[in-house]
N, C-alpha and C positions, 0 to 999 in steps of 0.2 A: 166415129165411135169404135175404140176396140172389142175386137174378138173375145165374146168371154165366152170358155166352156162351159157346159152346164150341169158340171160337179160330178163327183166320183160314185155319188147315191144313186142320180138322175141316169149316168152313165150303166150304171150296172144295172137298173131299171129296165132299160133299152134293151142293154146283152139278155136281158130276163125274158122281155117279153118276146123278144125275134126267137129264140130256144123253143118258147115254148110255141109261138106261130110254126115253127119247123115241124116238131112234133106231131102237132094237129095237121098236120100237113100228108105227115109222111102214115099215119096213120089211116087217113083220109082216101088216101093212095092202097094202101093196102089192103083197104074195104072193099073198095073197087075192083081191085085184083081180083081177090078171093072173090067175089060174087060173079067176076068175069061181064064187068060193067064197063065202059067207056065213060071220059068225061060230057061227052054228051048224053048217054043215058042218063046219067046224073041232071045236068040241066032240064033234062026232060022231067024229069019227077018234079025237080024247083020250080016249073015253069022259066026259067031265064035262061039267057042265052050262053051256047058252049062258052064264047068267050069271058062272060063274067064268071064260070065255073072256073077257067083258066085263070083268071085274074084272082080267084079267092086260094088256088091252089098253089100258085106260083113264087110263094113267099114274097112278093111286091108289096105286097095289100098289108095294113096292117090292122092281120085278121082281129075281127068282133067276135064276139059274144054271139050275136046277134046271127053272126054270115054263118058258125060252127052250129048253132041252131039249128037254120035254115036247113045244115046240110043234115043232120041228123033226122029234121022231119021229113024228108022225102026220103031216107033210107029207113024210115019209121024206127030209130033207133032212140036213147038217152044220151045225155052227155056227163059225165063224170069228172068232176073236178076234185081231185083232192090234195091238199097241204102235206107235207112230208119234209122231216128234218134232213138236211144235205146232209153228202157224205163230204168229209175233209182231204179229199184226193187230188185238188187243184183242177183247171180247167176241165169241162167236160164236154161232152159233144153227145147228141140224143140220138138215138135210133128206133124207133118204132119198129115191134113184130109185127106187124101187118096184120095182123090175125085178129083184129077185131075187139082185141082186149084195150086195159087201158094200162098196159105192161110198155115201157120203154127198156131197152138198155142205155147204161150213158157208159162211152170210154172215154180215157183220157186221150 
């Protein structure tokens, strides 16, 4: 059977959702920082092991709903989801402030 890609929707889907796993990532990271937390304190609060803290942080995983949940109730925080029209600048790349907020920058 040949190879068939799975379309230019499907594909841009994927770049969508690894962007935004990055972000939640890099965010995630940043909370830590500022509170001057390790990933194991973290685990410690989830109950589960450094390692699956690692595994959700690591951009591998492809992060849930569910896992960004998880990490928000043991830092007894919310999570914020909101839809926003793109800008037309071509490729972007996301960078989280660390600081807590739900503020990215994206450059080219």
């Amino acid at each position: 059977m040949p190879w068939k890609s799975k379309g230019e929707k499907a594909e841009a889907a994927d770049r969508a959702g690894a962007r935004l796993a990055r972000q939640a990532t890099v965010e995630v990271a940043g909370l830590l920082g500022k509170r001057d937390m390790s990933r194991a304190d973290l685990a410690r609060l989830m109950g589960v092991s450094p390692g699956r803290v690692s595994q959700i942080l690591s951009g591998d995983e492809n992060l849930t709903l569910r896992s960004l949940a998880a990490v928000a109730e043991a830092l007894e925080l919310d999570v914020k989801i909101s839809f926003v029209e793109p800008k037309d600048d071509g490729p972007r790349r996301a960078h989280g402030l660390g600081d807590g907020s739900d503020a990215f920058v994206f450059v080219p």
